[in-house]
Every structure is written in structure tokens, then in C-alpha cells.
Backbone as numpy.savetxt, mean C-alpha at the origin, in Angstrom:
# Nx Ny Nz CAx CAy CAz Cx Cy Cz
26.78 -20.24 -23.75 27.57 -19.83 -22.60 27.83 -18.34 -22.63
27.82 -17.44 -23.98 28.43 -16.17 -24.12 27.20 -15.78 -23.46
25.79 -16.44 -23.74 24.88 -15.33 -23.35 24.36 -15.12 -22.51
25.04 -16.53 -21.63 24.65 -16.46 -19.96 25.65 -15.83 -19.40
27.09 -15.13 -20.26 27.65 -14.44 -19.25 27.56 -12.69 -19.64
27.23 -12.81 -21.04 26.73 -10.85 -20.94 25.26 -11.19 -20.03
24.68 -11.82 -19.76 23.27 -11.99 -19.14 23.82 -11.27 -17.68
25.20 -11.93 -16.98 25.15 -12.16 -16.05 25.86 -10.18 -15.92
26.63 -10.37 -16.41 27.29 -8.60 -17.21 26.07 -7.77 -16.69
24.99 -7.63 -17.25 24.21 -7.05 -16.93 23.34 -6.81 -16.25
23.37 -7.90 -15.34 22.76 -7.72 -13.44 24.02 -7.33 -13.04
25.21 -7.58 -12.94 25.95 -6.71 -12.60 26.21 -5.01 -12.62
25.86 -4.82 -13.82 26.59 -3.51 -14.42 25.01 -2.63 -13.73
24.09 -3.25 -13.46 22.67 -2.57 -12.99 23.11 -2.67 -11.36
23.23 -3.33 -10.94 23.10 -3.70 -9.73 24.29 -2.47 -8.98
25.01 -2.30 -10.09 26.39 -1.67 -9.09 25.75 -0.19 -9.30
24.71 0.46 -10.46 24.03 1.75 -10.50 23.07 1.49 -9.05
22.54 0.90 -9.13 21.49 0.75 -7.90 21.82 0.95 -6.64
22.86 0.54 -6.28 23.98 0.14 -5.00 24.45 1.92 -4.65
25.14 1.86 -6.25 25.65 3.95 -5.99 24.31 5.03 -5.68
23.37 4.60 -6.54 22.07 5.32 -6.36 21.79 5.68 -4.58
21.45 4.00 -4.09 21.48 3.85 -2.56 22.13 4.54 -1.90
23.63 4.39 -1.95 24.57 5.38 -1.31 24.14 6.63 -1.28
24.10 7.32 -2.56 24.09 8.77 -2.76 22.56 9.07 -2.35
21.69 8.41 -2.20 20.71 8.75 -1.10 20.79 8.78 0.62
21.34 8.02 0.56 22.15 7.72 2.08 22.73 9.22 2.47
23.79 9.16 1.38 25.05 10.58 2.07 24.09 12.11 2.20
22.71 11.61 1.31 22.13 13.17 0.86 22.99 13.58 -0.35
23.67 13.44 -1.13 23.85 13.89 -2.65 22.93 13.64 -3.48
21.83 12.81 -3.60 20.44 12.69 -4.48 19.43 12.34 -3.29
18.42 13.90 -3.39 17.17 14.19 -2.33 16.47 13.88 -3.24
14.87 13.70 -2.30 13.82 13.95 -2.55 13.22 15.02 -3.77
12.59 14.49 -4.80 12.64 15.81 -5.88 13.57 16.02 -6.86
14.35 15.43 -6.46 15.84 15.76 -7.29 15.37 14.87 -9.23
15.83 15.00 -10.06 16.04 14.56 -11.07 17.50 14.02 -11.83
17.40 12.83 -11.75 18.73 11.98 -11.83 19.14 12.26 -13.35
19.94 12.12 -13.56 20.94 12.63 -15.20 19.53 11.72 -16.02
20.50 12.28 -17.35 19.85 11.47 -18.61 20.34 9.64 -18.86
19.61 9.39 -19.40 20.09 7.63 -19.39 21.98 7.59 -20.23
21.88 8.47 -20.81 22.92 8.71 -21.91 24.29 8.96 -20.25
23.69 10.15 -20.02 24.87 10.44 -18.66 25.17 9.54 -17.75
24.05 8.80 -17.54 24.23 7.57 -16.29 25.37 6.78 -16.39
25.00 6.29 -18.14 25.53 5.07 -18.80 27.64 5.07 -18.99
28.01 6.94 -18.80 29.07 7.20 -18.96 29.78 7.60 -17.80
28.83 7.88 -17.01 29.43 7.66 -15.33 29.88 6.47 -15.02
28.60 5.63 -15.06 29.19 4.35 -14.25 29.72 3.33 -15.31
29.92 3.40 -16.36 30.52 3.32 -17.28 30.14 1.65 -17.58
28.59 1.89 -17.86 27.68 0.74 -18.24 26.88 1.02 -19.45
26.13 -0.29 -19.56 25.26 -0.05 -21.22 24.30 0.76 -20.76
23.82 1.30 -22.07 22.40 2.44 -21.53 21.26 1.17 -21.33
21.50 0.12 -21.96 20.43 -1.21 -21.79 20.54 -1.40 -20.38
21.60 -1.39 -20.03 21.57 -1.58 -18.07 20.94 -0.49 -17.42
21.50 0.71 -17.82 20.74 2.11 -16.60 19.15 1.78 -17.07
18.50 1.12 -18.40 17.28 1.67 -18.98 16.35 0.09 -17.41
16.66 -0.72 -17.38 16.53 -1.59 -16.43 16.56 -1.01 -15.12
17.52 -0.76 -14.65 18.11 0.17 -13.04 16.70 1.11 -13.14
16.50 1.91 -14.51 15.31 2.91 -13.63 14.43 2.02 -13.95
13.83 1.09 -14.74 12.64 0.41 -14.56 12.40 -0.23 -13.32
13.36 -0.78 -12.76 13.59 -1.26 -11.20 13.31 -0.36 -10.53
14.27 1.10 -10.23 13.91 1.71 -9.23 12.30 2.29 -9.46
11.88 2.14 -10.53 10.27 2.48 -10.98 9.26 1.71 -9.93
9.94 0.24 -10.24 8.63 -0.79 -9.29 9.06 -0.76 -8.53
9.92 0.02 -7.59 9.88 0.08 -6.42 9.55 0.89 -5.33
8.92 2.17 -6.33 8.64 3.14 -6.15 9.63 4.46 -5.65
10.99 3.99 -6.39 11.95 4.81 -6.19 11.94 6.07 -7.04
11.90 6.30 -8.25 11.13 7.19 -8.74 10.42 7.16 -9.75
10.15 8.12 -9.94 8.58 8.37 -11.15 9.46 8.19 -12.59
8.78 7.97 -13.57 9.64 8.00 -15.19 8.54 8.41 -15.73
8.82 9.64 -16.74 7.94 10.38 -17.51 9.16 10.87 -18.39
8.43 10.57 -19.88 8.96 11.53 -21.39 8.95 12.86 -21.45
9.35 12.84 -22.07 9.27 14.54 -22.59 9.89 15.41 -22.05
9.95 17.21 -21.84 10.82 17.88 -21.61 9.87 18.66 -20.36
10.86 19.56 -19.52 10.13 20.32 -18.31 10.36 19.52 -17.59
9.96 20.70 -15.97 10.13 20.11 -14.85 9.80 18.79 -14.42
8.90 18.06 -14.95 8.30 16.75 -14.75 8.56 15.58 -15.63
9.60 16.01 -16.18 10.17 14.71 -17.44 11.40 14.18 -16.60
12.21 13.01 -17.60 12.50 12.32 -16.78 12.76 11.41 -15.50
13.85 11.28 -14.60 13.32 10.13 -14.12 13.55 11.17 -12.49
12.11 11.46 -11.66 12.42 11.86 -10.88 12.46 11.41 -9.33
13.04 11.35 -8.24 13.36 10.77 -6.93 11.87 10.90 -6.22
11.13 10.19 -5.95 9.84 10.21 -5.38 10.30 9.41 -3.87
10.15 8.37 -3.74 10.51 7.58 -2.39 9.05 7.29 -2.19
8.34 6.56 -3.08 6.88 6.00 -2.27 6.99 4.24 -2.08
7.56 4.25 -0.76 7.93 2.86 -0.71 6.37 1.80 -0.50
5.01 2.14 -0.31 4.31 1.00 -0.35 3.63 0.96 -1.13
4.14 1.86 -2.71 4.30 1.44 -3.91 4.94 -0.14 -4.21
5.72 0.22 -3.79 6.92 -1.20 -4.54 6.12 -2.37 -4.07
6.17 -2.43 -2.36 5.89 -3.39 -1.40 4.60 -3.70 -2.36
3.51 -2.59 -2.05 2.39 -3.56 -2.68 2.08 -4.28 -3.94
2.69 -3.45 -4.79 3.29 -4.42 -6.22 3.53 -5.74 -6.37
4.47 -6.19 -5.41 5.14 -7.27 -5.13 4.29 -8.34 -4.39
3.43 -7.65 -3.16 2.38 -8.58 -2.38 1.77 -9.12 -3.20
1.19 -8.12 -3.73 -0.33 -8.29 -4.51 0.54 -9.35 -5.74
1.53 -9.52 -6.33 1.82 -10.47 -7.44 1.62 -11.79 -6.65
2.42 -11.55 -5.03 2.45 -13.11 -4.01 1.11 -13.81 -4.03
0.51 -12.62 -4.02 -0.99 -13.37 -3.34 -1.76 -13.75 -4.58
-1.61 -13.21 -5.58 -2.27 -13.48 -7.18 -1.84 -15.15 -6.72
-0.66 -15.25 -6.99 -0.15 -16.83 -7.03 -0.23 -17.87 -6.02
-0.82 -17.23 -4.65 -1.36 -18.07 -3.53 -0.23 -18.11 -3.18
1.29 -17.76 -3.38 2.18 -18.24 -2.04 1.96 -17.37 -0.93
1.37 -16.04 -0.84 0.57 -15.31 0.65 -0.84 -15.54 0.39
-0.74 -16.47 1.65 -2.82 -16.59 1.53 -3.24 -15.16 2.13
-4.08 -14.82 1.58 -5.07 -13.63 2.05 -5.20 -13.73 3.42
-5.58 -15.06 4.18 -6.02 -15.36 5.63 -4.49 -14.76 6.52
-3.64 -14.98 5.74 -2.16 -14.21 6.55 -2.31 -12.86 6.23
-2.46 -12.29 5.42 -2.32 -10.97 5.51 -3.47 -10.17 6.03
-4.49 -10.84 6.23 -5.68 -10.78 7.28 -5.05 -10.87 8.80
-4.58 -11.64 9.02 -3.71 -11.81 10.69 -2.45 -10.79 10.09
-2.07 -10.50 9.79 -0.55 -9.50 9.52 -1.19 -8.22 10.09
-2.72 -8.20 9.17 -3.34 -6.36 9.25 -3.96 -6.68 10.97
-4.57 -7.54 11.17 -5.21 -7.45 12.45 -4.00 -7.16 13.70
-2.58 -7.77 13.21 -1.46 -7.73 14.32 -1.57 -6.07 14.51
-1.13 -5.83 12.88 -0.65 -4.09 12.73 -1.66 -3.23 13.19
-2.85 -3.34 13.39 -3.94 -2.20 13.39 -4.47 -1.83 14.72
-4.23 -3.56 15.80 -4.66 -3.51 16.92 -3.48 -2.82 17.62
-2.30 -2.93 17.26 -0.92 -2.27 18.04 -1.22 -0.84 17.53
-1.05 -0.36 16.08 -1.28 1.31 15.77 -2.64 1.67 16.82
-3.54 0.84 17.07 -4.89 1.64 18.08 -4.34 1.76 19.01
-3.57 1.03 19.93 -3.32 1.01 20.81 -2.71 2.08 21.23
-1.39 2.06 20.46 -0.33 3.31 20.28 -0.53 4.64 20.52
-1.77 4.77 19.32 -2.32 6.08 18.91 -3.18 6.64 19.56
-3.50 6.28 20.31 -4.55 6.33 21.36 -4.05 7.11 22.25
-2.45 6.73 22.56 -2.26 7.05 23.91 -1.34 8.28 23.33
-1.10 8.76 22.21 -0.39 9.60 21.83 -1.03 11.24 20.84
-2.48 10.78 20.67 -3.25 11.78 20.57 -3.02 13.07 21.12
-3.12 14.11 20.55 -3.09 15.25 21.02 -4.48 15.89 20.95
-4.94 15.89 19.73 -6.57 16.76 19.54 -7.31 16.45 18.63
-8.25 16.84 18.26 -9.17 16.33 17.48 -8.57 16.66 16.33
-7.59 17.49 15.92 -7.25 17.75 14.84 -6.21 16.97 14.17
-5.68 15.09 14.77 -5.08 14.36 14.62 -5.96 13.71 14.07
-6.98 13.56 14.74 -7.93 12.57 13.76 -9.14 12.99 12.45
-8.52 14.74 12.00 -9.50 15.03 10.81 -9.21 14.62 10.10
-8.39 13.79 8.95 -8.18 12.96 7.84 -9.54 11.86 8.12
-9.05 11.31 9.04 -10.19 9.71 9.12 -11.71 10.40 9.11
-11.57 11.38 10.14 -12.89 12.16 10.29 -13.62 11.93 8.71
-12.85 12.99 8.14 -13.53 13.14 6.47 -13.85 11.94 5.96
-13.05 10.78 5.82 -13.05 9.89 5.71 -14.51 8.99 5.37
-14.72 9.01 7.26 -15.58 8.61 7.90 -16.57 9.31 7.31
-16.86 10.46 7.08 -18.13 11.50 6.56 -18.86 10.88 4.87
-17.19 10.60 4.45 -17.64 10.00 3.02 -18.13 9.23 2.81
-17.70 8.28 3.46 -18.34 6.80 3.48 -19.63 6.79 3.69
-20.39 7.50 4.31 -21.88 7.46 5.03 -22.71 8.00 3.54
-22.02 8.36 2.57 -22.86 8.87 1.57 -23.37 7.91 0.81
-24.84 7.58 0.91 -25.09 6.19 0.72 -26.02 6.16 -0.81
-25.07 6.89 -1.98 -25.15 7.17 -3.32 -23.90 6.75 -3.60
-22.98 6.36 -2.60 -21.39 5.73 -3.27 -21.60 4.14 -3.66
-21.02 4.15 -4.99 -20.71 2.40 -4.99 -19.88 2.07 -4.77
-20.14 0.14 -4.70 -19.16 -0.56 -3.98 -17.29 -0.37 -4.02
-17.09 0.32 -5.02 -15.51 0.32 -5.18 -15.06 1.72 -4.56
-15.78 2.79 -4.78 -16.02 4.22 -4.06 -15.61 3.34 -2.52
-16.69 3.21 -1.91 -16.97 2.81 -0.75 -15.56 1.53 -0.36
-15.13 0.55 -1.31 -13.61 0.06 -0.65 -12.62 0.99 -0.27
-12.73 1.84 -1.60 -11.05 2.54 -1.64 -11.28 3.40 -0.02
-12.78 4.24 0.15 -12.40 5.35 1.16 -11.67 4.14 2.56
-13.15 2.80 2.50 -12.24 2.31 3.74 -10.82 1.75 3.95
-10.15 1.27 2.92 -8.99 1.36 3.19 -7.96 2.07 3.29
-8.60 3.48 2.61 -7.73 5.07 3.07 -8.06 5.18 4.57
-9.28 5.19 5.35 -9.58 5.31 6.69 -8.62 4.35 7.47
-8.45 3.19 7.37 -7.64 2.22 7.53 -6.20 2.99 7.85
-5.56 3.17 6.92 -4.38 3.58 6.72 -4.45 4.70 7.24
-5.28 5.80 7.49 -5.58 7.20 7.94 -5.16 6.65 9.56
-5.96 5.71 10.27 -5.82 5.45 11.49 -4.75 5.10 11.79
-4.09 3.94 11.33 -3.06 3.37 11.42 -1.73 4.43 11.42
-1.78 5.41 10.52 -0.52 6.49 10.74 -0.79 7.15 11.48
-1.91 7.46 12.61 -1.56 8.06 13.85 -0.43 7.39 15.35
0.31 5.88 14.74 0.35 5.68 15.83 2.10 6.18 15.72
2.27 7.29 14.53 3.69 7.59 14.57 4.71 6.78 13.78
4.39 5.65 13.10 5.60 4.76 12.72 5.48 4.63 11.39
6.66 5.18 10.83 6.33 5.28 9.45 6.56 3.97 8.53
7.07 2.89 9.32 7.47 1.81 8.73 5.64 1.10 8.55
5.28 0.88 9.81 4.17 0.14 10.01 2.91 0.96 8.72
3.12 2.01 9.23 2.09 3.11 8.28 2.23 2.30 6.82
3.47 2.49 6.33 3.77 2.21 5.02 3.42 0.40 4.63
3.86 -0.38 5.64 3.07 -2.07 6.07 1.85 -1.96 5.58
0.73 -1.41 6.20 -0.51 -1.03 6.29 -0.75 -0.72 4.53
-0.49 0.27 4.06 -0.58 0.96 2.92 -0.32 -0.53 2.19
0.55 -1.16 2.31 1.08 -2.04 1.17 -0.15 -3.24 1.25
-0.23 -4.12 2.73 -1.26 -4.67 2.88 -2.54 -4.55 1.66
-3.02 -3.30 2.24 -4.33 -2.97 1.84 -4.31 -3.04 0.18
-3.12 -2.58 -0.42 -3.00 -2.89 -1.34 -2.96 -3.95 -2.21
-2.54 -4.74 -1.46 -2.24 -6.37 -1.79 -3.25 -7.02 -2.25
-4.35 -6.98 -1.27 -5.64 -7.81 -1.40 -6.81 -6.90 -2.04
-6.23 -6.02 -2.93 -7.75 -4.73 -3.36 -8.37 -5.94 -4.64
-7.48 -6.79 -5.18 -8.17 -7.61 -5.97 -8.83 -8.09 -5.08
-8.79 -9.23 -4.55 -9.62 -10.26 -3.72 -10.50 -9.55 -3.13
-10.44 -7.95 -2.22 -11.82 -7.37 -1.75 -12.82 -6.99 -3.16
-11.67 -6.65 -3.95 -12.58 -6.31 -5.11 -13.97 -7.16 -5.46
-13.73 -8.43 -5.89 -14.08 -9.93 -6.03 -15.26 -9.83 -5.24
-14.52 -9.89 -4.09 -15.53 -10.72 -3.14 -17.20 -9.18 -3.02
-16.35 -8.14 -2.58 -17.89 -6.86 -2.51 -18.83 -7.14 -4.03
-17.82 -7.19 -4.73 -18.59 -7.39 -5.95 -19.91 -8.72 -6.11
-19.25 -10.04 -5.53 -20.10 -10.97 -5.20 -21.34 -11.01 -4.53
-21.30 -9.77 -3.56 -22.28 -9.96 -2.51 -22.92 -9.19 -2.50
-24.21 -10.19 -2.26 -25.90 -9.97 -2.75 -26.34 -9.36 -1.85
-25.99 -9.61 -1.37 -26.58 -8.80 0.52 -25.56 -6.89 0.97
-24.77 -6.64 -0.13 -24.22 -5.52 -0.10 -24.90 -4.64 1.27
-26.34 -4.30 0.69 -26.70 -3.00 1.29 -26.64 -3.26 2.95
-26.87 -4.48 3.01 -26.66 -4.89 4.32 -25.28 -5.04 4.99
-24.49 -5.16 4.34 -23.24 -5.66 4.65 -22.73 -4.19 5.07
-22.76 -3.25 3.83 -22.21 -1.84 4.06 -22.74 -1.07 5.28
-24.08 -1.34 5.70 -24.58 -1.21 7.01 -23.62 -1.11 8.07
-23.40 -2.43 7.85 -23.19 -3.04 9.15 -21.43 -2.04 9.15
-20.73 -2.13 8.02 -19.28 -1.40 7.90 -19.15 -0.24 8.25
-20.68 0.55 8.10 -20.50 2.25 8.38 -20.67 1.80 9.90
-21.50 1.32 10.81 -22.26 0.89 12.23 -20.23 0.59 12.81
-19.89 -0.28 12.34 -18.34 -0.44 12.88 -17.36 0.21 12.79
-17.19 1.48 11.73 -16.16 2.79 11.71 -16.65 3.21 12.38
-17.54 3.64 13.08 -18.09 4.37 13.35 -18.04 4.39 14.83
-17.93 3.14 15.44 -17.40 2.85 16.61 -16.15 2.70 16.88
-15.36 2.26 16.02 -13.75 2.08 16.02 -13.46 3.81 16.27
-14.00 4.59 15.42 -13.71 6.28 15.54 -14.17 6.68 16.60
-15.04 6.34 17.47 -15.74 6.95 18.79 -14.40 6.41 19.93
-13.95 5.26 19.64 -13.08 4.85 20.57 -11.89 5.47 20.41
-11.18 5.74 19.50 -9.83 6.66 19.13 -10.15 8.31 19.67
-11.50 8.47 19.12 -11.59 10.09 20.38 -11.82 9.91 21.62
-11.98 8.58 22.28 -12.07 8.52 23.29 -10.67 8.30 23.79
-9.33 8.07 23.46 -8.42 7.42 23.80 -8.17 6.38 24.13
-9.73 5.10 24.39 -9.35 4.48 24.74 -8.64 3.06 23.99
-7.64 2.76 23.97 -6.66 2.01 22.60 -7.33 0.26 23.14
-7.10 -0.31 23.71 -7.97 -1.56 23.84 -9.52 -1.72 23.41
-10.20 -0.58 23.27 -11.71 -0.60 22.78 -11.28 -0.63 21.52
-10.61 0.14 20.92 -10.41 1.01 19.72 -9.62 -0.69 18.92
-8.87 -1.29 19.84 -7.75 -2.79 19.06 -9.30 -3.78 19.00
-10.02 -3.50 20.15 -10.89 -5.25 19.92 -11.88 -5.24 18.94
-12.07 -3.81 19.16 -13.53 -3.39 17.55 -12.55 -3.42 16.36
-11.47 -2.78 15.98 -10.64 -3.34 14.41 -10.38 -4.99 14.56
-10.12 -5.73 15.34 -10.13 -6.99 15.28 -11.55 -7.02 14.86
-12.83 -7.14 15.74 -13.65 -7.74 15.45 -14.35 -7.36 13.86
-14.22 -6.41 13.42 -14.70 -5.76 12.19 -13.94 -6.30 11.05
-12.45 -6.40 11.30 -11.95 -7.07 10.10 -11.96 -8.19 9.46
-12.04 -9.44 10.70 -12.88 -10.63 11.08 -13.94 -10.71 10.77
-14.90 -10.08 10.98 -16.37 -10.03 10.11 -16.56 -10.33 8.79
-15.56 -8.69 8.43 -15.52 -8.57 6.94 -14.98 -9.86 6.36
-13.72 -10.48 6.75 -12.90 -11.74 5.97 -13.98 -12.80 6.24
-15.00 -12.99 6.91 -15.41 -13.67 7.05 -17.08 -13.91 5.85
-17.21 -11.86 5.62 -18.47 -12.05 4.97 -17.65 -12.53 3.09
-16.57 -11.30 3.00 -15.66 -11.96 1.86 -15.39 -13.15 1.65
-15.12 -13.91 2.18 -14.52 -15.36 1.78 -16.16 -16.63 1.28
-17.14 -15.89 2.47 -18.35 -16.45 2.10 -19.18 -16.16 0.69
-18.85 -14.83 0.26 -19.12 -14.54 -0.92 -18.56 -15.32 -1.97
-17.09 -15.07 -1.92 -16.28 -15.84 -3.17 -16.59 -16.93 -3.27
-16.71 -18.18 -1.55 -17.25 -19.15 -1.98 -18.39 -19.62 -2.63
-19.20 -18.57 -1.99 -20.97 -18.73 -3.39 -20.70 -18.81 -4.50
-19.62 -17.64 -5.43 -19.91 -17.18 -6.44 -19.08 -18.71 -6.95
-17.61 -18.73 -6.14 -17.09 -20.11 -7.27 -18.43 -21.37 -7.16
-19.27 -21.58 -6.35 -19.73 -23.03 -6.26 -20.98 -22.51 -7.72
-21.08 -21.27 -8.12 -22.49 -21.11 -9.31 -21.55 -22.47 -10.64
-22.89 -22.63 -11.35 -22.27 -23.31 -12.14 -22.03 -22.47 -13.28
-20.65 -22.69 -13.90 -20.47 -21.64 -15.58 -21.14 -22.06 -16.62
């Protein structure tokens, strides 16, 4: 019983650092950049164990609240980053390891998010110089000396490149986490498939049109080609994995 109640002591005594942390980001007393005391100082402020603050920053760690690094200088200790689809994708990607998010949902989640950001972004374009991130992007990908994991990561940076033109930093950061989620399972599945050179074909042939439609403005061309391309892909992925599980071990 004692040790289910220091147990309980100490989601408390963390939870109430976390809570003040929140605040004092809220009011603006701890920005962006900033570097939060030593574990020793924390522990005598809020007048908790250093075993609790050493938890609180491992937490705010996976959540991508801030960075934790040893040693001394500007870049030691524990500093305020704010990369929230850090955390998010951390967390997906554990859901989906364990099958309580099937991949096929976060396949319809990205198709909801990507066809609304085209849409959006489309109509909110200013110049070609909104879309040079994807541009480059797009340039890389065509280099057809990249392998298969080269060639995932750029498209799901292009992905996410598009998707933050439509202004929303929530969705942007959605997107980011998504893509993250399932880099195992794309991993898997590109890796499976025998027909690659063909497949990647066909992936450069469909950025390639999804990008002609975003300089065109037009956001309904630009939503039905990311539907239809992502659909493809889940469709050539899932056919792969199923080959590879039916081989015999």
C-alpha cells in the first residue's frame, strides 16, 4: 500500500511541474530557446524529488517539448524546442505498431487532410516562390541513383512541404505526425516490392502532376490526383506485404 501511494506522490509531484511549465509558457515567462534551471533547481522550486523533475523532462522530451543534452555550453541541458509532431508521431507510430490505428485509417485521415490543404492552398498561393521547397523536393526525387528509403523520406517531406502551404499549422503538424506514424509499414512494404522500378515510375509520373496542378491553382485537380496517388500507393503497399507474409519461412 506504501508503494502505491509514494507511486501515486509522484505522478503528482510531476504532473504539478508540467502544469507550471504549461502556464509559464502560456504567460511567455519560458520562450522558445530558453533553457529551463538545473534538475537540482527545479526540484527546490517546486519543492519535489529530483526523481520527479528527472521524469517531467523525460516526458516533456517525448513530447517534443524540449531537447535534453549533457554536458556544459550553450546546448547542454534541457532546452525549450516546441516540435510538437515529434511527440504526436511517437505516440501514433507506438498505436499502429499494436494495430489499435489500422494504417487503412490513417490512410483516410491523410487523404481527408491533403485533399482540404490542396484545396486551401491553391486558392491562397501567391508565387512560385511558395511552392520552391516542394519544387526541390520534386527535383530530388527524379534522381534515379536514389534508393528506396532516400526516395520515401523526400516523398513524405514533399507531402508535408505541400500540405503547409495551406496556412494551418495544426493540420501541417497532423500531416508531419501521420507520415511519421506509418514510415515503418511504408518502410516494409517499398522494401517488399519487386516491381520497385516500376512502381517509383509511376510515383515520380504522379508528383509530378499533383505539382503541375498547385501551379496551376487549380485545388480540386490538385485534391483528386493526392487522393488518387495515395490510394494507389496503399494499395500497391498492402499488396506487397501481403506477398511477402504469404512466402513460406
Amino acid at each position: 500500500m506504501a508503494s502505491d501511494e509514494s507511486s501515486a506522490g509522484r505522478r503528482r509531484s510531476y504532473d504539478a511541474l508540467l502544469a507550471d511549465i504549461e502556464a509559464d509558457l502560456r504567460s511567455g515567462k519560458i520562450k522558445l530557446g530558453d533553457r529551463l534551471p538545473g534538475e537540482r533547481a527545479l526540484a527546490e522550486t517546486y519543492g519535489i524529488s529530483r526523481a520527479s523533475v528527472r521524469e517531467a523532462i523525460l516526458i516533456l522530451g517525448a513530447m517534443g517539448v524540449i531537447r535534453s543534452s549533457v554536458g556544459s555550453g550553450p546546448t547542454s541541458g534541457a532546452i525549450v524546442i516546441s516540435d510538437p509532431s515529434a511527440g504526436l508521431s511517437s505516440a501514433l507510430r507506438l498505436h499502429v505498431a499494436s494495430n489499435r490505428l489500422p494504417v487503412a485509417d490513417i490512410v483516410q485521415t491523410r487523404i481527408l487532410l491533403e485533399t482540404w490543404t490542396a484545396q486551401t492552398a491553391a486558392a491562397r498561393l501567391d508565387s512560385e516562390e511558395d511552392l520552391q521547397h516542394a519544387a526541390h523536393l520534386l527535383q530530388a526525387m527524379d534522381d534515379t541513383e536514389l534508393d528506396r528509403e532516400a526516395f520515401y523520406e523526400l516523398d513524405a517531406r514533399f507531402h508535408v512541404a505541400l500540405s503547409s502551404l495551406a496556412g494551418n499549422a495544426v493540420v501541417a503538424t497532423m500531416m508531419e505526425s501521420l507520415s511519421g506514424a506509418i514510415v515503418g509499414y511504408v518502410k516494409d512494404a517499398v522494401d517488399a516490392m519487386d516491381s520497385w522500378p516500376e512502381v517509383v515510375s509511376v510515383l515520380r509520373s504522379q508528383h509530378h502532376g499533383i505539382f503541375a496542378a498547385f501551379q496551376a491553382h487549380d485545388g480540386e485537380l490538385a485534391a483528386r490526383l493526392l487522393r488518387e496517388h495515395i490510394e494507389w500507393f496503399h494499395r500497391q503497399a498492402s499488396q506487397a506485404r501481403a506477398a511477402k507474409a504469404a512466402l513460406p519461412e
